[in-house]
C-alpha positions as CSV (number, residue, x, y, z in Angstrom):
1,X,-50.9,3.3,27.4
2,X,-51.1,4.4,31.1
3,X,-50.8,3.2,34.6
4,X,-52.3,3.5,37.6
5,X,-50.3,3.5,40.9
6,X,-53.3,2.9,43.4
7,X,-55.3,0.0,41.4
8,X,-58.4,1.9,41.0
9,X,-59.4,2.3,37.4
10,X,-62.9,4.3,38.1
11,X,-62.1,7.7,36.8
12,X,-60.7,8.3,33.4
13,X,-59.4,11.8,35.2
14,X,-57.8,10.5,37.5
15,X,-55.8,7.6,35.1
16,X,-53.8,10.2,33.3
17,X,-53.1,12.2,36.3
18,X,-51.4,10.2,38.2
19,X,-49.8,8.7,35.0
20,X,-46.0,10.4,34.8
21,X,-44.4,10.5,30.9
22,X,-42.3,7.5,29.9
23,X,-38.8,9.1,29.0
24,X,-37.0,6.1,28.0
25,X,-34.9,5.7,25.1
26,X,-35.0,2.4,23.1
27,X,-31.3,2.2,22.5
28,X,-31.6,-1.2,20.5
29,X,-31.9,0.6,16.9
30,X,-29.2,2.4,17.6
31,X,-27.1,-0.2,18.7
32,X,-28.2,-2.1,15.4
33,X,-27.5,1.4,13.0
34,X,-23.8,1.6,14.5
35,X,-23.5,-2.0,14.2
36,X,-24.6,-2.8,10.7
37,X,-22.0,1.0,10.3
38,X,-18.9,-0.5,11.5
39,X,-19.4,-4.0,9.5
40,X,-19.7,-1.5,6.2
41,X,-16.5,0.2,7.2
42,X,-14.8,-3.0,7.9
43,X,-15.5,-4.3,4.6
44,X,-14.7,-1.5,2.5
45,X,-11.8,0.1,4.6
46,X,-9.0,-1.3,2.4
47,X,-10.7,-0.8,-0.8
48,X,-10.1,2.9,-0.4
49,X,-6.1,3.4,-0.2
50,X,-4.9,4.7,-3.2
51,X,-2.7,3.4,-5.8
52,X,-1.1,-0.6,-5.8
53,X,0.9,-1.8,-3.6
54,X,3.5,-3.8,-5.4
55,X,6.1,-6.2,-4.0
56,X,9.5,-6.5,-5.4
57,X,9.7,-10.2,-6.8
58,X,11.8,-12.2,-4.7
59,X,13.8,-14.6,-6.7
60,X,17.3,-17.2,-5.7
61,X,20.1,-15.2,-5.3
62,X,22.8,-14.9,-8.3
63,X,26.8,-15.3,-8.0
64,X,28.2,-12.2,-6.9
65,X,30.6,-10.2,-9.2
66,X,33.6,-8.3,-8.0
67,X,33.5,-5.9,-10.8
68,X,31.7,-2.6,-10.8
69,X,28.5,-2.7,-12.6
70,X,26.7,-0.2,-13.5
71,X,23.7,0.0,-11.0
72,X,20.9,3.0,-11.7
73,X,18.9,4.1,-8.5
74,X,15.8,5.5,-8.6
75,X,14.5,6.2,-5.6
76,X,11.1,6.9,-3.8
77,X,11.0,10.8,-4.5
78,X,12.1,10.4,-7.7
79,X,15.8,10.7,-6.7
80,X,18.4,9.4,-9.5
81,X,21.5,7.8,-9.0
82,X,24.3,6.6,-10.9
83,X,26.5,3.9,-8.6
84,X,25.7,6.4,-5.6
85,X,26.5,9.3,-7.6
86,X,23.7,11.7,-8.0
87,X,22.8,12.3,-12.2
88,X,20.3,13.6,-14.1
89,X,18.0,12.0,-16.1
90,X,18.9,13.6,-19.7
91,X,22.3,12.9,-18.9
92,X,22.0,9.2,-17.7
93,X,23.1,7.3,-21.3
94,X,25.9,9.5,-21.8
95,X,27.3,9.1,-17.8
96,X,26.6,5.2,-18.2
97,X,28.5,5.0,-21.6
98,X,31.4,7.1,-20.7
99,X,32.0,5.8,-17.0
100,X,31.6,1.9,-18.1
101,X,31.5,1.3,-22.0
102,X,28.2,0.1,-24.3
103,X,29.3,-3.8,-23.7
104,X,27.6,-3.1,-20.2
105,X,24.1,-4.1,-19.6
106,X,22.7,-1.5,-17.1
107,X,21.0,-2.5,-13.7
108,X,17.6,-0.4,-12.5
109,X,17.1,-0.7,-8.8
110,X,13.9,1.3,-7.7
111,X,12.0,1.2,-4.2
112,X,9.1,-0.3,-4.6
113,X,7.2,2.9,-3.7
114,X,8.4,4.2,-6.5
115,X,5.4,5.5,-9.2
116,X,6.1,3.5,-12.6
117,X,5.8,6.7,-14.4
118,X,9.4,7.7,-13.4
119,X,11.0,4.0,-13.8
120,X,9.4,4.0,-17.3
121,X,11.2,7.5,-17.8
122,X,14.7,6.1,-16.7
123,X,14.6,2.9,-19.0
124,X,13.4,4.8,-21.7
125,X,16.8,7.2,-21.5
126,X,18.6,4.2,-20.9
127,X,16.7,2.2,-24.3
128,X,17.8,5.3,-26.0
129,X,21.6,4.6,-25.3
130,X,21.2,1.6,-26.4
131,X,21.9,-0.2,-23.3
132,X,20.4,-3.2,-21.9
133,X,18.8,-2.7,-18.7
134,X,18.2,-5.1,-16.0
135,X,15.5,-5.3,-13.1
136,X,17.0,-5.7,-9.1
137,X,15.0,-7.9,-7.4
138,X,15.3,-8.7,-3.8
139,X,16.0,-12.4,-2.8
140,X,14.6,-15.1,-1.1
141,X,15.1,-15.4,2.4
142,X,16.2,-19.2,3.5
143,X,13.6,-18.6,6.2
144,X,10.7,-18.3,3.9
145,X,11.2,-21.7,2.1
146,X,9.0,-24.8,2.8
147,X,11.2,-27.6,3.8
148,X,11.3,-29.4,0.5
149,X,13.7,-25.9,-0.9
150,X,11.2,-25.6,-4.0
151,X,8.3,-23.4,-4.4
């Protein structure tokens, strides 16, 4: 398609002389590309974090006891702990036996990072003692209940 500046269309020469290029970008494809882009990231952004992010259960809070219990830490890095005492895995039954009898039902705290594979390890050593083990769970905050008190 061209234009002519001085409204004379006689000469076919002298259309496309005068005629200068169009160098205009339609920008509105792109716009609609990078558009239709983002929503597709949008959508599948949290589908690619790795792994499941699980919650501790929170659950009503318990009577506290004076007495020392036996309380196994596991934390994120794989860290193991016997009542804040640092012990090894192959020596965790024997530690928990010795230090509080086999009457004792062992309790497993792990950070909720932690990957199953190594809180599977430690009941399985403590299973093998023959101990009982218990799950720490985190309780519910007063804040977080609806005003009736039940969920």
């Amino acid at each position: 398609m061209a234009f002519t500046t001085n409204g004379s269309t006689s000469s076919s020469r002298r259309r496309f002389r005068d005629t200068g290029a169009l160098s205009e970008i339609n920008v509105v494809p792109l716009v609609d590309v990078v558009l239709v882009l983002l929503i597709i990231f949008m959508l599948t952004a949290h589908v690619m974090e790795f792994g499941l992010e699980v919650e501790v259960p929170k659950v009503k809070q318990v009577q506290d006891s004076a007495q020392e219990l036996p309380v196994v830490t596991l934390t994120r890095d794989g860290r193991l702990y016997l009542n804040d005492q640092p012990v090894n895995i192959n020596d965790l039954g024997a530690a928990v036996v010795s230090k509080f009898g086999r009457g004792q039902a062992v309790y497993l705290r792990a950070d909720k990072g932690t990957v199953w594979d190594s809180i599977a390890q430690v009941m399985s050593a403590l299973g093998e003692a023959k101990l009982k083990v218990n799950a720490v769970t985190q309780p519910v905050d007063v804040a977080d209940q609806p005003a009736g008190g039940k969920r």
